[in-house]
C-alpha positions as CSV (number, residue, x, y, z in Angstrom):
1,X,12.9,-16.0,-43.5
2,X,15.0,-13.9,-41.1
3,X,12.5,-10.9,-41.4
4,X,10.0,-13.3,-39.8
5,X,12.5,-15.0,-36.9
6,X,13.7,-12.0,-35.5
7,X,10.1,-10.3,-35.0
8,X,9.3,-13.9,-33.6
9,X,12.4,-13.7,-31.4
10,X,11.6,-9.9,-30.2
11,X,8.1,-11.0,-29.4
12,X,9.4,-14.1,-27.1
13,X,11.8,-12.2,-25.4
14,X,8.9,-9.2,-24.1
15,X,6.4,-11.8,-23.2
16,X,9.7,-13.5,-20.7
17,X,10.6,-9.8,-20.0
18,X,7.0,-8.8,-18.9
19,X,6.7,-12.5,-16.7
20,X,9.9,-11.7,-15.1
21,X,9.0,-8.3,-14.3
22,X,5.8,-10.3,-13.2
23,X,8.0,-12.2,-11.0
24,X,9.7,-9.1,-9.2
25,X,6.1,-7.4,-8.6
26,X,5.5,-10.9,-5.9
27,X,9.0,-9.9,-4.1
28,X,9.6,-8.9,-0.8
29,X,7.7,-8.9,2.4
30,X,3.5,-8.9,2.1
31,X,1.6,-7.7,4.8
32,X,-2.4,-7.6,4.1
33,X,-4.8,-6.2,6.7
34,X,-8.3,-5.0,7.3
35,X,-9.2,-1.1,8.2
36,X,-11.9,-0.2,10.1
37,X,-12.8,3.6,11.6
38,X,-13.6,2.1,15.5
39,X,-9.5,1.7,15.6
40,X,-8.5,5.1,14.4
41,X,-7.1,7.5,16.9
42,X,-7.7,10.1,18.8
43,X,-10.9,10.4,17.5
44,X,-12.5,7.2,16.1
45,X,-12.9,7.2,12.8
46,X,-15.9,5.8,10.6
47,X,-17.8,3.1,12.6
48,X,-19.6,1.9,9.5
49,X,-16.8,2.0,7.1
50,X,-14.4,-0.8,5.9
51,X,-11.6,-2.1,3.9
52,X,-8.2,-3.9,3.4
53,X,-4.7,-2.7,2.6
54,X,-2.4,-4.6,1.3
55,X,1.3,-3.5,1.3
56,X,4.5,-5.3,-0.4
57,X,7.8,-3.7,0.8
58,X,10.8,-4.5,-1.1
59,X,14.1,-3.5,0.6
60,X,16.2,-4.8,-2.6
61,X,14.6,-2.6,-4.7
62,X,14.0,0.4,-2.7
63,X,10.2,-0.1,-3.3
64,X,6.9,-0.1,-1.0
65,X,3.9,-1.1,-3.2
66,X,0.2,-0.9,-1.9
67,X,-3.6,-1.8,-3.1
68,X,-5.9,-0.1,-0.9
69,X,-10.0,-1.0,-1.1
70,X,-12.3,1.0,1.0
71,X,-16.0,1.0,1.2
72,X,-19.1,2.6,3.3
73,X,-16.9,6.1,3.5
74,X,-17.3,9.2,2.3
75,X,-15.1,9.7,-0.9
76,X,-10.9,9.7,0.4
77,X,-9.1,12.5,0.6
78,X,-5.9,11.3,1.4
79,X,-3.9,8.0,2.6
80,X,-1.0,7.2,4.1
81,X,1.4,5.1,6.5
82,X,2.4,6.5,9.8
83,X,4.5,5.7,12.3
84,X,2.9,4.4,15.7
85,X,1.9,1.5,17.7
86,X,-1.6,0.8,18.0
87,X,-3.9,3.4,20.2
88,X,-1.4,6.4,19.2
89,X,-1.5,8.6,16.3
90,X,2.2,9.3,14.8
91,X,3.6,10.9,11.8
92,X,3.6,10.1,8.1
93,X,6.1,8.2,6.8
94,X,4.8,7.2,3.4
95,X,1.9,8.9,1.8
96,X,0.1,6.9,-0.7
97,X,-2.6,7.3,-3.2
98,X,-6.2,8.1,-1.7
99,X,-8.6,5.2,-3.1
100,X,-11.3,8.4,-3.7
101,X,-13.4,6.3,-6.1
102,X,-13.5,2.9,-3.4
103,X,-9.6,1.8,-4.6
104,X,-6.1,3.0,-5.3
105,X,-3.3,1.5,-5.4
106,X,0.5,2.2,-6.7
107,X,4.3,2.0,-6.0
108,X,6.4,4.5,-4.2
109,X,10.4,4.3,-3.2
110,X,11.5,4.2,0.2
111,X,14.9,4.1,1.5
112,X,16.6,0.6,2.2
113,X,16.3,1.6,5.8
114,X,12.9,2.2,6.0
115,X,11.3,-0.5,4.1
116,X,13.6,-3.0,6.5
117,X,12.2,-0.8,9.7
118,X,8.9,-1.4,8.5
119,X,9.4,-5.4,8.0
120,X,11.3,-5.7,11.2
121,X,8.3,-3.7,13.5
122,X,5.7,-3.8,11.3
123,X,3.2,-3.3,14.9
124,X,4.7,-0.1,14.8
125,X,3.6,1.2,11.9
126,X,0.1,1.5,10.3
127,X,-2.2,2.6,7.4
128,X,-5.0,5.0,7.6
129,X,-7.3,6.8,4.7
130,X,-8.6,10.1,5.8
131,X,-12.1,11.9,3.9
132,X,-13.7,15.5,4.9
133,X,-15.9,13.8,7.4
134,X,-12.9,12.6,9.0
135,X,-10.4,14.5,8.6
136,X,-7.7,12.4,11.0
137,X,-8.4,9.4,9.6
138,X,-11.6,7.7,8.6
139,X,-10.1,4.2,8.4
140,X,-6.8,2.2,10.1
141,X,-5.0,-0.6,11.1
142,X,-1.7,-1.4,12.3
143,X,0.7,-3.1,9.7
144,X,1.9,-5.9,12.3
């Protein structure tokens, strides 16, 4: 009989281990916004193309996780969070995953000082995906 409990038991506690990680991959702050090329600067970027980016920054954890969808652009070559207010271009302070077949989307740490920058002035900050075409950014918005 105990051959059969404890594999029972084991079981139970990964399916409460996998919902609690669950539970930790909802935490921190959420920011979800829409990217679009007429926004991107200097240069505007591609006025046909489109997509969201969501971004979950967890201070606590040192985390910054992102799902980025794009569509109507040439494949991405790159993506990223910079730092500047909307109508300036800044430098990058995360890089992130290029969605090159339409999505991408991953986990990368930040410091504790950075992610709580980022929730605290999130109008400073903002994502852009760049491709060949357009090469300093195809796609953007501001975080905030």
């Amino acid at each position: 009989m105990r051959r059969i409990v404890i594999p029972a038991v084991l079981a139970a506690a990964a399916v409460l281990g996998t919902a609690a990680a669950n539970a930790q991959d909802d935490s921190g702050k959420r920011f979800r916004v829409m990217l679009e090329g007429e926004v991107e600067v200097p240069v505007q970027g591609d006025p046909d193309g489109t997509g969201t980016a969501t971004v979950r920054i967890n201070p606590g954890q040192g985390q910054l996780c992102y799902t980025l969808a794009v569509r109507d652009i040439q494949p991405a070559t790159a993506a990223h969070i910079h730092e500047a207010p909307a109508g300036s271009a800044g430098p990058v302070v995360v890089g992130l995953t290029a969605p090159t077949s339409g999505s991408s989307s991953g986990c990368v740490s930040v410091s504790r000082a950075q992610a709580l920058e980022i929730i605290r002035e999130p109008e400073n900050y903002y994502v852009n995906v760049h491709n060949a075409q357009y090469p300093g950014g195809a796609l953007r918005a501001q975080l905030g």
